[in-house]
C-alpha distance (Angstrom), angle and dihedral (degrees) to the residues before:
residue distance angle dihedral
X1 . . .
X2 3.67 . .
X3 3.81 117.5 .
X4 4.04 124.4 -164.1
X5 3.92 113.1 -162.8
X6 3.96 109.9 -165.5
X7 4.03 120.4 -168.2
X8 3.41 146.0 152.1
X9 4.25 100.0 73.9
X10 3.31 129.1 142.7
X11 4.02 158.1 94.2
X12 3.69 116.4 -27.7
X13 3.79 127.9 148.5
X14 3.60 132.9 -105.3
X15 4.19 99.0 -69.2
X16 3.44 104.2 15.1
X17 4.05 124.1 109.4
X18 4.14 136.0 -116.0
X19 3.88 122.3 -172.8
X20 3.72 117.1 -147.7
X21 3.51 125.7 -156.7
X22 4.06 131.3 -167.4
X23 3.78 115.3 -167.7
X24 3.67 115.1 -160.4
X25 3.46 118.5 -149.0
X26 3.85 79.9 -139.2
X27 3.78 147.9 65.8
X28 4.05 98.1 -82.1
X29 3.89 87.8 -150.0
X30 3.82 90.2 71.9
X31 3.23 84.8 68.0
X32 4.28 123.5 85.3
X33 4.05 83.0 -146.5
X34 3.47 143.7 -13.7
X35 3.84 116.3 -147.2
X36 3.93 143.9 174.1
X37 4.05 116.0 -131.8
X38 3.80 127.0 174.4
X39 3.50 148.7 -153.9
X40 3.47 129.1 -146.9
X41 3.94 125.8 -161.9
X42 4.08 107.6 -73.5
X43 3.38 92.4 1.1
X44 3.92 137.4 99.5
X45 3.18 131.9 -103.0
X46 4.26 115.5 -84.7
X47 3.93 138.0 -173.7
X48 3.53 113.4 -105.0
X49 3.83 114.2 176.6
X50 4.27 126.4 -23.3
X51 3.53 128.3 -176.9
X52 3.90 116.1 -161.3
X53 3.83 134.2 -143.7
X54 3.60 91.6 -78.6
X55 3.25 105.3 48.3
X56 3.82 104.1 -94.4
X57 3.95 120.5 146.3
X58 3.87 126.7 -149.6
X59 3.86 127.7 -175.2
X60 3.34 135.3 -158.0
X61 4.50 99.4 -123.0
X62 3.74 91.8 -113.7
X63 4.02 102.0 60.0
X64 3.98 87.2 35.7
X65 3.86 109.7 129.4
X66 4.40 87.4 14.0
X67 3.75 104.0 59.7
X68 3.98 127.6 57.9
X69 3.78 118.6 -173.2
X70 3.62 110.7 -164.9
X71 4.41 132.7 150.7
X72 3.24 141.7 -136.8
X73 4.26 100.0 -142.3
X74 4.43 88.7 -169.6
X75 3.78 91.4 55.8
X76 3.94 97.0 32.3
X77 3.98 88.3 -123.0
X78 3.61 125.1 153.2
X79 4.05 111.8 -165.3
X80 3.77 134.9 -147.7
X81 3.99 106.0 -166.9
X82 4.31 97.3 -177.9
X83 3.31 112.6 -174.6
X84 4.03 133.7 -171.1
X85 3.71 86.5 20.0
X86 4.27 112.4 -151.6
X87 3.69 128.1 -156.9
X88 4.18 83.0 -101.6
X89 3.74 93.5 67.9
X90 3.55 88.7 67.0
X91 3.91 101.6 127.6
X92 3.84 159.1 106.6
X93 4.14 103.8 -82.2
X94 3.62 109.8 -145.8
X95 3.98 121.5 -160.2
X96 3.89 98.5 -145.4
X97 4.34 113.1 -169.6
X98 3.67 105.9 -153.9
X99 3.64 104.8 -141.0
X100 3.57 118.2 175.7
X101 3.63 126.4 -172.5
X102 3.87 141.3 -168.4
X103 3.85 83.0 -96.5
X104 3.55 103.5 43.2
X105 3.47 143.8 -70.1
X106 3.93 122.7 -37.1
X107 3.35 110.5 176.0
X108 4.08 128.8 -170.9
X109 3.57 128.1 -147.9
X110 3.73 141.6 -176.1
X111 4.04 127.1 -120.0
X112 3.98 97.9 -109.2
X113 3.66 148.8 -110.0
X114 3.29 125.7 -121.5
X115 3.63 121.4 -124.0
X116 4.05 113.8 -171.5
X117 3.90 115.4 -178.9
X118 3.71 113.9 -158.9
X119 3.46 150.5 131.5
C-alpha cells in the first residue's frame, strides 16, 4: 500500500512563503510523476505543479515564477517551495503519485494540507 504524508500548511500573510512536503512511503521513481494539486473552497480540484521521472517541471500559469516543485529521491520527498503567496492560493494541497499501469492509470494521493493566505 502506498502512503502520501503532506506537511508544512498553514497561515501566512499575503507575500510570505510555506514549503510543503509529501513523503511517500515509497521509492518516488516508481512513479511516472509526482505532483501537488489543490482545492480551494467551492471549487474543484486543479493541478498545481508536477515534476516527472526525469526531472521535468510543469506549472500551472498562475504560480509560474512563485512556486518551485523539486524532490528529494533518498528521502522519497516531493517539495512545494510557494513563494509570494496571494489570497488565491488559499487551498487544500494535494500530493498526487501518478502511477500508471499496463491497465490504466491508478493514481495515489495524500490527505492534504491546508494552506490559508491572509492577513
Amino acid at each position: 500500500q502506498v502512503e502520501l504524508v503532506e506537511s508544512g500548511g498553514g497561515l501566512v500573510q499575503p507575500g510570505g512563503s510555506l514549503r510543503l512536503s509529501c513523503a511517500a512511503s515509497v521509492s518516488i521513481l516508481r512513479f511516472y510523476a509526482m505532483g501537488w494539486y489543490r482545492q480551494a473552497p467551492g471549487s474543484t480540484r486543479e493541478f498545481v505543479a508536477v515534476i516527472t521521472s526525469d526531472g521535468t517541471t510543469t506549472y500551472t500559469d498562475s504560480v509560474k515564477g512563485r512556486f518551485t516543485i523539486s524532490r528529494d529521491t533518498a528521502k522519497n520527498t516531493v517539495f512545494l517551495q510557494m513563494n509570494s503567496l496571494e489570497a488565491e492560493d488559499t487551498a487544500v494541497y494535494y500530493c498526487n503519485a501518478d502511477n500508471r499501469t499496463p491497465v490504466g492509470p491508478d493514481p495515489y494521493w495524500g490527505q492534504g494540507t491546508e494552506v490559508t493566505v491572509s492577513s
